[in-house]
N, C-alpha and C positions, 0 to 999 in steps of 0.2 A: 474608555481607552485602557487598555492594558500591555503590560511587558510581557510581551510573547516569549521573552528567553526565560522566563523563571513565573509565568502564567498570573502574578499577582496586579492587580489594577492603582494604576499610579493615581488614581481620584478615590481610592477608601473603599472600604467594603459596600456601599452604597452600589458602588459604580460594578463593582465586581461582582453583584447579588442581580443588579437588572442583565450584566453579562452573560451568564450563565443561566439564568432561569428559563425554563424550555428550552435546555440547549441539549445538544450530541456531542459529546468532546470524540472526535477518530484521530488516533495515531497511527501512522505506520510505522512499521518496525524499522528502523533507516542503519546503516552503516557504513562509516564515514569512506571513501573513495582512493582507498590505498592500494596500487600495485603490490598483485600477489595476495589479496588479503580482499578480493573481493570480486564477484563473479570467475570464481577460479573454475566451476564447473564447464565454464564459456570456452578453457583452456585450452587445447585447441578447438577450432579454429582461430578464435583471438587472439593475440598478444595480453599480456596480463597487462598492457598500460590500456589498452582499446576494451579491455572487460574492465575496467577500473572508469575510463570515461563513460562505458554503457551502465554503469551504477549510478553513475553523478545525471545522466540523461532521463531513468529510470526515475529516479529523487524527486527531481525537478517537474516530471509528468505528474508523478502521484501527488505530490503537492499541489499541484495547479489545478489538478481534479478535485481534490477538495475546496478548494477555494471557489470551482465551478458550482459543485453541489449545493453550498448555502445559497451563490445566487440562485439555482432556481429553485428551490424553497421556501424561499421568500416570497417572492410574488405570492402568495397561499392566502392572501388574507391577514396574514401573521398568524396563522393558525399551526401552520407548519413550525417543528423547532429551528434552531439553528442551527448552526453545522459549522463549528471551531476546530481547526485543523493544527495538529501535535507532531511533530516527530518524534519518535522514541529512539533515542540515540542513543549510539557508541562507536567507537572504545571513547573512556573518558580523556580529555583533551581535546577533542575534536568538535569544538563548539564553535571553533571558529570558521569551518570549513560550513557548517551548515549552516552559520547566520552571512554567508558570502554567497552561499548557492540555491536558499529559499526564500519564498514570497513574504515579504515582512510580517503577513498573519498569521504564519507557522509559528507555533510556539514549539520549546523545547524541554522536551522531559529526557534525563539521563535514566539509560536501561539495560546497563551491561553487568548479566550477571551469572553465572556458571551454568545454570541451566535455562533453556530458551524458554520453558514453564513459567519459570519463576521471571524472567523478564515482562512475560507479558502480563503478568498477574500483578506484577508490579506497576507496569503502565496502568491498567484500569484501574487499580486502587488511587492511583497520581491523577487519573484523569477526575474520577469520584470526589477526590478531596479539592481537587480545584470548583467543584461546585455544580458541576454540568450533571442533567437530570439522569443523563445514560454515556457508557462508553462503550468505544468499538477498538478492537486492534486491527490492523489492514496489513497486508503483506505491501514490501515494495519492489515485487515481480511481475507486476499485472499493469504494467501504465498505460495497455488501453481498455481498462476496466468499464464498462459503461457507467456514466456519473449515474442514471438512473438507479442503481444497484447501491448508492450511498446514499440517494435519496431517501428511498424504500426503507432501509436500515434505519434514519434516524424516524420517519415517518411511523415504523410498527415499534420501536422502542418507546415511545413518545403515551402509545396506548398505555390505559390504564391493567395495573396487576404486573407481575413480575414475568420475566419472560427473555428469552434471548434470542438472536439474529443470527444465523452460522451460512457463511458463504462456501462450497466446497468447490474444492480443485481437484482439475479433469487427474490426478496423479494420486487420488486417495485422502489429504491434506486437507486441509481451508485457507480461502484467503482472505476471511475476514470473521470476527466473532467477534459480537456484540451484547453487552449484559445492562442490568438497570442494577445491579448488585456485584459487588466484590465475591464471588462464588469461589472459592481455593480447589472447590471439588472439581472444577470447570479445568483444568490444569493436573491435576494430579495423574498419575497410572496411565500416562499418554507416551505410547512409545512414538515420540518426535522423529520427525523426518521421514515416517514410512508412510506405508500408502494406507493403512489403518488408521490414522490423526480423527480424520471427520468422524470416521464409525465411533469412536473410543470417545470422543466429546457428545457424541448426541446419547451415548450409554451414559454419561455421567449426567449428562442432561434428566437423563430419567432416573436414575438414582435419586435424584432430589428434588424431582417432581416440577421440573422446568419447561414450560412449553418453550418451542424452537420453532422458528419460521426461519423457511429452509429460501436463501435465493438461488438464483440460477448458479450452476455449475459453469467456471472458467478458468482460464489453467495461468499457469504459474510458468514466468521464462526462465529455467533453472536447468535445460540443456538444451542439446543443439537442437532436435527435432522443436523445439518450442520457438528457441530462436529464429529457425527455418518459416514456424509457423508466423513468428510476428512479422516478420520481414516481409511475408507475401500478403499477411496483412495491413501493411503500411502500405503497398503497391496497389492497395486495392485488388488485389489478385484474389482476397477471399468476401467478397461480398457479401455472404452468405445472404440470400436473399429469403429466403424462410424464418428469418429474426424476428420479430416485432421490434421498432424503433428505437424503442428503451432499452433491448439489447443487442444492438450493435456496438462493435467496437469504440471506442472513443479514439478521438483522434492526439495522437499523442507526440506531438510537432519536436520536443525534442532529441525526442530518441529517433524521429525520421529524418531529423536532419545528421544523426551520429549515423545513421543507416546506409544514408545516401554516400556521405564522406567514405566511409568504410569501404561500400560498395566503388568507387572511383578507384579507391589503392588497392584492389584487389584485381579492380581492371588493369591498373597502368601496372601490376605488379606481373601480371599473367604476360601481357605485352613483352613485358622486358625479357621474360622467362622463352616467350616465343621468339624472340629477337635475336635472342643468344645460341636457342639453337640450330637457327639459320644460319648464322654465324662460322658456329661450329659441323654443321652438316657436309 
């Protein structure tokens, strides 16, 4: 057993040495749920408190997805690693917002720092020293990532020799990159937030003579067209039936139920708007 908010094992290193052995420590990148200071791209359409709940929905997905991933990893035989699930949080202060709105297995690593590089390279190196054999950083824009896609992850990091996991996003980016080593070069000379990210890490990948297993490409809800996108894939409107199983969407219950809500006030809101010009007609 261990203290998920500070990763150390309340039974002694004993207990925290069988915890982590064959393990996958993934964090996602998480930020605490403050109007105006979160999903602002979402701005309009949303309201900045309705793009501030769709972060805290978003959270709670990706979290639960990891938590999914170990269970089915385990049935493996125990051959399979495990799969310890991290947030990488900020701003500092906000610890208590995330130990109110995640699964008690989530642990919490603080990651707020001038450059998003250096956050994440910081996450990995916190994930490395808590003891786990490989780490992953995960984006928290993807809540119906397929769990196969985490499984996969811990499953090729887990092989033997050095090696990393780069998940790319349909917008240029990644939404997950995974390492068996603290690589600083993995991070460096990345111009963040363009649609170059993936290209620019699998170059540095090669710089240093890094094999990369590439998973499937999936996108990131960080505008409206994506938004649009998730929504009809919550409706089942996007079925995509040419997937194989492993990558279908995952189903992501709490951002559909913030979907469905949203969608209701948009209705009665539209209602009113037709109401009034009836009214006034």
């Amino acid at each position: 057993m261990s203290d998920r908010f500070n990763g150390e094992s309340v039974f002694g290193p004993a207990a925290a040495e069988e915890r982590s052995r064959r393990s996958c420590g993934i964090a996602f990148m998480a930020k605490a749920s403050a109007p105006g200071r979160a999903k602002t791209r979402l701005v309009p359409p949303l309201t900045f408190d309705q793009a501030a709940n769709l972060n805290t929905a978003f959270l709670q997905d990706v979290a639960e997805n990891l938590v999914l991933a170990d269970e089915q990893a385990r049935p493996a035989g125990g051959h399979n690693p495990t799969i310890v699930g991290y947030a990488a949080y900020g701003p500092p202060g906000s610890t208590d917002f995330f130990r109110r709105i995640l699964p008690g297995s989530i642990g919490l690593i603080e990651a707020w720092l001038p450059n998003f590089g250096d956050c994440l390279f910081h996450t990995i190196g916190e994930i490395l020293r808590r003891g786990h054999e490989s780490a992953v950083v995960l984006n928290s824009d993807s809540p119906t990532l397929p769990t196969a896609f985490l499984v996969e992850t811990a499953d090729v990091l887990a092989r033997p020799g050095d090696r990393a996991v780069l998940g790319p996003s349909t917008d240029g980016g990644y939404y997950l990159l995974g390492l068996k080593h603290a690589h600083a070069r993995m991070f460096e000379d990345i111009t963040w937030s363009t649609e170059r990210v993936a290209q620019q890490a699998l170059a540095r990948a090669r710089e240093i003579g890094l094999d990369v297993h590439v998973l499937p490409t999936w996108y990131d809800v960080d505008d409206v067209a994506a938004l649009k996108r998730l929504e009809a894939e919550l409706r089942d409107a996007d079925l995509r039936p040419r997937r194989e199983p492993a990558q279908r969407p995952r189903f992501a219950a709490h951002t559909a139920k913030l979907m469905r809500q949203l969608a209701r006030e948009r209705d009665v809101g539209a209602a009113r708007a037709f109401a009034g010009d009836q009214i006034h007609a």
